[in-house]
ZABAPA-476724 format. One line per 3 residues: number of its first residue (from 1); their letters; for each residue x, y, z of C-alpha. Coordinates in nm, 3 decimals. Layout:
<nodes>
NUM) A) X:Y:Z ~ ...
</nodes>
This chain:
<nodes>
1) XXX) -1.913:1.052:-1.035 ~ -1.656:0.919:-0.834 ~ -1.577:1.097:-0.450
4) XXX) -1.214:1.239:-0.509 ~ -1.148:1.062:-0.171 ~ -1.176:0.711:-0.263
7) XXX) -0.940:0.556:-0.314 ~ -0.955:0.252:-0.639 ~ -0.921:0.189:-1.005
10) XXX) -0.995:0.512:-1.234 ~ -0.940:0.438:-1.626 ~ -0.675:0.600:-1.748
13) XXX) -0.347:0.617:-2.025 ~ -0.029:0.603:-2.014 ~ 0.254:0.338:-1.960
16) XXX) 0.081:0.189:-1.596 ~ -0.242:0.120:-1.780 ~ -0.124:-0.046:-2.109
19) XXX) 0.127:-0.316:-1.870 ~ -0.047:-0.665:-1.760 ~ -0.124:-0.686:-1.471
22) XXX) 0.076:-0.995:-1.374 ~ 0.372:-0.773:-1.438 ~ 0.289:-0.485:-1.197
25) XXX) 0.174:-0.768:-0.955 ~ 0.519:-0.943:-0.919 ~ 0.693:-0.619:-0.965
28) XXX) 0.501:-0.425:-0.645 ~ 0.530:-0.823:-0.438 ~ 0.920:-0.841:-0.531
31) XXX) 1.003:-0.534:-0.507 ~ 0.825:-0.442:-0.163 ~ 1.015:-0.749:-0.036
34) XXX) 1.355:-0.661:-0.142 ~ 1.273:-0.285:0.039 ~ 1.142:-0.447:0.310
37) XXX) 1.409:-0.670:0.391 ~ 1.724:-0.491:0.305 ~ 1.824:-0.219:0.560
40) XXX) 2.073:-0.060:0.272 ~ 2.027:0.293:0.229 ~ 2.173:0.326:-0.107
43) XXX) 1.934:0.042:-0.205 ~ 1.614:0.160:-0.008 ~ 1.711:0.543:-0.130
46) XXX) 1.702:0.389:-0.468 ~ 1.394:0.210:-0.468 ~ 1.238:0.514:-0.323
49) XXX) 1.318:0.781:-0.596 ~ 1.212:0.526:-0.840 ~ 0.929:0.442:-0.680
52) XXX) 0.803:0.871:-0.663 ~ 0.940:0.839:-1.058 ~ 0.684:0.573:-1.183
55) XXX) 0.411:0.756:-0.916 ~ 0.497:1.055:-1.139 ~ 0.510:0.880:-1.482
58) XXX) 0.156:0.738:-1.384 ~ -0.015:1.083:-1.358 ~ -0.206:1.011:-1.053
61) XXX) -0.336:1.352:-0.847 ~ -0.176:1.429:-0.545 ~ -0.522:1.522:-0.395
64) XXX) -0.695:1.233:-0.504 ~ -0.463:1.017:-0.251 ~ -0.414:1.294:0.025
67) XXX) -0.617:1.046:0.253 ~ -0.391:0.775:0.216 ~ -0.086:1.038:0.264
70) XXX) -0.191:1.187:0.587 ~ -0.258:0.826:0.743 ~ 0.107:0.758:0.621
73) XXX) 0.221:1.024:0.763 ~ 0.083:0.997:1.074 ~ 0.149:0.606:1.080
76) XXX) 0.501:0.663:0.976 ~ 0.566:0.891:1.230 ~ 0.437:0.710:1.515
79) XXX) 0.593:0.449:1.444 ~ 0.928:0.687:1.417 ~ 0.839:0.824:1.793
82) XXX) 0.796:0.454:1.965 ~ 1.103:0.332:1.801 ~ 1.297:0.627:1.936
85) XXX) 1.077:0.609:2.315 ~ 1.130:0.231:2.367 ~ 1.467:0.196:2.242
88) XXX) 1.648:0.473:2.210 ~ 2.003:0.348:2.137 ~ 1.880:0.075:1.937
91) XXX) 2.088:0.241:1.645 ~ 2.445:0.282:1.847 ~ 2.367:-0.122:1.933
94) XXX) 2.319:-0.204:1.565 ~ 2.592:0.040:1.408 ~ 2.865:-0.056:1.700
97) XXX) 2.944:0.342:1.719 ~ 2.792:0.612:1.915 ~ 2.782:0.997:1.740
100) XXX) 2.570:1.204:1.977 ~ 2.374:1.526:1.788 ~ 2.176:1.643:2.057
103) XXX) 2.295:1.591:2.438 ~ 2.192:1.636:2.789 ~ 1.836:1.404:2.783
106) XXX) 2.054:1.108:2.923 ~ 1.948:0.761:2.748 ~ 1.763:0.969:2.513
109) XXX) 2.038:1.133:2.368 ~ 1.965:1.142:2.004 ~ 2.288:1.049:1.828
112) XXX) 2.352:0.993:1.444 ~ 2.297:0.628:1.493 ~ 1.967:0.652:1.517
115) XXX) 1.870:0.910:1.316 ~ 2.024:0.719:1.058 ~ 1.818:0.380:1.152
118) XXX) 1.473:0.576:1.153 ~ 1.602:0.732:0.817 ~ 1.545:0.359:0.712
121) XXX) 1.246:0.302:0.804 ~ 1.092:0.568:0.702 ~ 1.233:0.554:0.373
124) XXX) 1.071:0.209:0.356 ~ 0.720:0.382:0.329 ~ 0.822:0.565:-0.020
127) XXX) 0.930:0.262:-0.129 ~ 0.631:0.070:-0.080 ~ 0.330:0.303:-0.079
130) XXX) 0.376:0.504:-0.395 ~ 0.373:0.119:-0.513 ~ 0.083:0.006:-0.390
133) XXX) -0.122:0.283:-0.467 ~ 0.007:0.299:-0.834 ~ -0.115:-0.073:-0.861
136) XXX) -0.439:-0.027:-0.687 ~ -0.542:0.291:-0.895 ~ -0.407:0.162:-1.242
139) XXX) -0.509:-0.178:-1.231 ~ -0.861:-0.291:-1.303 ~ -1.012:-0.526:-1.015
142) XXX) -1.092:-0.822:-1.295 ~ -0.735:-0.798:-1.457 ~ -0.637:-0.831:-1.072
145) XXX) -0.807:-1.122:-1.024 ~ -0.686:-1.262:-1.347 ~ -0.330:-1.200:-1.290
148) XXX) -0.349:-1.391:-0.960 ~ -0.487:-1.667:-1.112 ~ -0.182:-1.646:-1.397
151) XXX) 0.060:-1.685:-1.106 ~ -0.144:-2.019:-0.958 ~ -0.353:-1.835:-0.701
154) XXX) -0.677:-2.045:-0.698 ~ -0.967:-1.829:-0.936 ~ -1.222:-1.850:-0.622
157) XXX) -0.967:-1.683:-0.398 ~ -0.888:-1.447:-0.696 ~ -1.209:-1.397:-0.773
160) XXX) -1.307:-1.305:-0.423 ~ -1.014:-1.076:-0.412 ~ -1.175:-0.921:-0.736
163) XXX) -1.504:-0.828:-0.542 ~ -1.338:-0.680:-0.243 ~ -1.144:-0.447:-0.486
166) XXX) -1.489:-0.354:-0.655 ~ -1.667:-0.325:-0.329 ~ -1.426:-0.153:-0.119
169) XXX) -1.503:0.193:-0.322 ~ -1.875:0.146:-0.372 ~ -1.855:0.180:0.007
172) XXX) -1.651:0.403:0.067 ~ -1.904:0.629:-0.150 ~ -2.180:0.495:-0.005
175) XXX) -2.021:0.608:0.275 ~ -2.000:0.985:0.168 ~ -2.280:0.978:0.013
178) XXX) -2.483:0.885:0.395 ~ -2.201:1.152:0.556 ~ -2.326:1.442:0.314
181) XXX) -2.694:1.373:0.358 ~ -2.638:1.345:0.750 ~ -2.459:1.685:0.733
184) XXX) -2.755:1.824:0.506 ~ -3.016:1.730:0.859 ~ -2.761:1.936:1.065
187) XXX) -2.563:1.668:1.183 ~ -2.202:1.841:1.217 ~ -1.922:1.569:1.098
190) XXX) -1.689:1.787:0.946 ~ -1.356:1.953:1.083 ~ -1.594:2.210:1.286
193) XXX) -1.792:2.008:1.530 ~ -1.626:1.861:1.890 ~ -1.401:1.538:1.840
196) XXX) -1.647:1.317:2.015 ~ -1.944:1.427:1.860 ~ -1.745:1.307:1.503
199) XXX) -1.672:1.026:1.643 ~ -2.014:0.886:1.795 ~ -2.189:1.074:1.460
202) XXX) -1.949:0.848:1.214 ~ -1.956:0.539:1.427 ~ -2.368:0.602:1.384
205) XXX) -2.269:0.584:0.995 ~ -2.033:0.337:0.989 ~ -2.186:-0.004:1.210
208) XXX) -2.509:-0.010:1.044 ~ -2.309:0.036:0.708 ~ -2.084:-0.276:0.765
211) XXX) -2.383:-0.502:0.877 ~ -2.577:-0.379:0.522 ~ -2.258:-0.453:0.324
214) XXX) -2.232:-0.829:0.527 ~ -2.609:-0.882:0.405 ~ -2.494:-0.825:0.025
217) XXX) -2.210:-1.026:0.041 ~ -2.424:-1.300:0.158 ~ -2.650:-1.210:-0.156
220) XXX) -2.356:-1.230:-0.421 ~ -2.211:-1.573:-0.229 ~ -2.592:-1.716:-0.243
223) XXX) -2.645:-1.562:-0.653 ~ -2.301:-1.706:-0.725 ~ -2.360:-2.079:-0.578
226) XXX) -2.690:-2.089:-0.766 ~ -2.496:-2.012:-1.085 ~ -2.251:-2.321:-0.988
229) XXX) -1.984:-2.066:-0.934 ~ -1.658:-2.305:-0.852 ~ -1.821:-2.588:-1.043
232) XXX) -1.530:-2.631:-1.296 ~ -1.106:-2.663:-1.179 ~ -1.043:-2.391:-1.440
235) XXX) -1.224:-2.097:-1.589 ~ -1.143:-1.814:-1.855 ~ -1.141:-1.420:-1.808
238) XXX) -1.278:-1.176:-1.994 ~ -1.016:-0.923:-1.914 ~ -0.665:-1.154:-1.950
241) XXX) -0.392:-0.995:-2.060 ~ -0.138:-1.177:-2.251 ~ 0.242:-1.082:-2.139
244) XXX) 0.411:-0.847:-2.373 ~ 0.837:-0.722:-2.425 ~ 0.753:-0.403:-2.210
247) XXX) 0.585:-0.729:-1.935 ~ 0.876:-0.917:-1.919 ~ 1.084:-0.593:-1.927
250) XXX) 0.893:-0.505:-1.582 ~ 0.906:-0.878:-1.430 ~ 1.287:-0.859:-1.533
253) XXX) 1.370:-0.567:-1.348 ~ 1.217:-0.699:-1.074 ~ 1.422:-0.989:-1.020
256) XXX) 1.729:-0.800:-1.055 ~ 1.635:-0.565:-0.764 ~ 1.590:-0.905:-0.587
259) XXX) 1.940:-1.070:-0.677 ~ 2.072:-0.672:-0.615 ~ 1.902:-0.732:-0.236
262) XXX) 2.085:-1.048:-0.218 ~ 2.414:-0.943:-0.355 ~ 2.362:-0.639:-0.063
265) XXX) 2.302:-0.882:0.182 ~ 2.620:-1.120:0.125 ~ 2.836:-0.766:0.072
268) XXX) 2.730:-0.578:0.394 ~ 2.694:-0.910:0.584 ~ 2.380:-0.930:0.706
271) XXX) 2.095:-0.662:0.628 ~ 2.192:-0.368:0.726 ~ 2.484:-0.112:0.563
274) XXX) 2.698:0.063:0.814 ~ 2.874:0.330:0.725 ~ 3.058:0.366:1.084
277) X) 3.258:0.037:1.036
</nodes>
């Protein structure tokens, strides 16, 4: 049985797991972009509460991701803080206006300019990570590789994409699987022993784990090259997935948040939407 932690495909229903997976490919790739480039509210906003919609719509479990949250969280927020300790009126530069909230800390005044810019970027991680996690937990790694190699990504480089989706779990429980025995000895690794004793007990885990895992990749490269893996310029998949209405519906809607991007970006003049001017 899977560790609730890991984070990869699980089988499933619903609408995620009946689309190709071409189409949520080039819908997570286009629409990442768009969020990515734009600095529109109203568009990143958007993206964002549709983005938490389809998370919802795809029934995954809060707890089964709260790994991936937390290091979000904490990424996102850092990332927040040295914006805001490096350049603190990077946002009355940008917006040509200066609204100050909270006074008397000098150049660190926090004013609405900047609030507002970090509003952005933060923003920019529900638009993209609900995403990616949706597509990573709905789609299985062979119709992953397949899809790449629909959209003219070579089928070694797909396929070797394919295998690090597959593998990245197995070690990841391999990994919790060594942590639980470990803790079974009396080796303390959870929440209640010192910080440094985690840290030297996982790093005990983790090297000699990575070096194992190189030794079996070179086993699969050496099993496939004796099976003339690469042999042929073309090769078939067992789990293709032919494009469907609801596919093109999906790819469709992608390329109009796109062109909506670009229409944003010849309306506000540039990337960013300021509501000061």
């Amino acid at each position: 049985m899977k560790d609730k932690h890991i984070i990869g495909y699980r089988p499933g229903t619903g609408f995620m797991y009946q689309l190709s997976a071409v189409s949520k490919l080039l819908f997570f790739l286009l629409v990442s972009v768009s969020a990515m480039a734009t600095y529109d509210t109203r568009m990143i906003a958007g993206i964002a509460l549709f983005s938490l919609m389809l998370f919802r719509l795809s029934h995954i479990r809060i707890k089964d991701i709260a790994f991936v949250l937390i290091f979000t969280l904490i990424f996102a927020s850092l990332n927040a803080s040295l914006v805001y300790l490096f350049s603190p009126k990077y946002g009355v530069e940008l917006y040509g206006a200066e609204t100050v909230l909270i006074g008397g800390l000098g150049s660190y005044s926090f004013t609405a300019q900047q609030g507002f810019y970090l509003l952005n970027l933060l923003l920019k991680y529900l638009c993209t990570v609900p995403l990616a996690v949706i597509f990573l937990m709905t789609t299985h790694p062979s119709q992953f590789a397949s899809s790449l190699n629909q959209i003219g990504v070579s089928y070694k480089i797909a396929y070797a994409v394919s295998l690090t989706m597959r593998y990245i779990p197995d070690i990841q429980e391999e990994y919790h699987t060594i942590r639980m025995s470990q803790e079974a000895r009396g080796l303390e690794l959870s929440k209640k022993g010192k910080l440094m004793d985690r840290i030297k007990g996982n790093l005990a885990l983790i090297i000699p784990l990575i070096f194992g895992s190189l030794e079996r990749i070179d086993t699969i490269s050496t099993a496939m090259e004796l099976r003339r893996f690469g042999k042929n310029k073309k090769r078939t998949w067992y789990m293709y997935m032919p494009l469907k209405k609801m596919d093109w519906l999906v790819i469709g809607l992608a390329v109009l948040v796109v062109l909506l991007t670009l229409a944003l970006f010849w309306l506000n003049q540039g990337r960013f939407y300021n509501p000061w001017k």
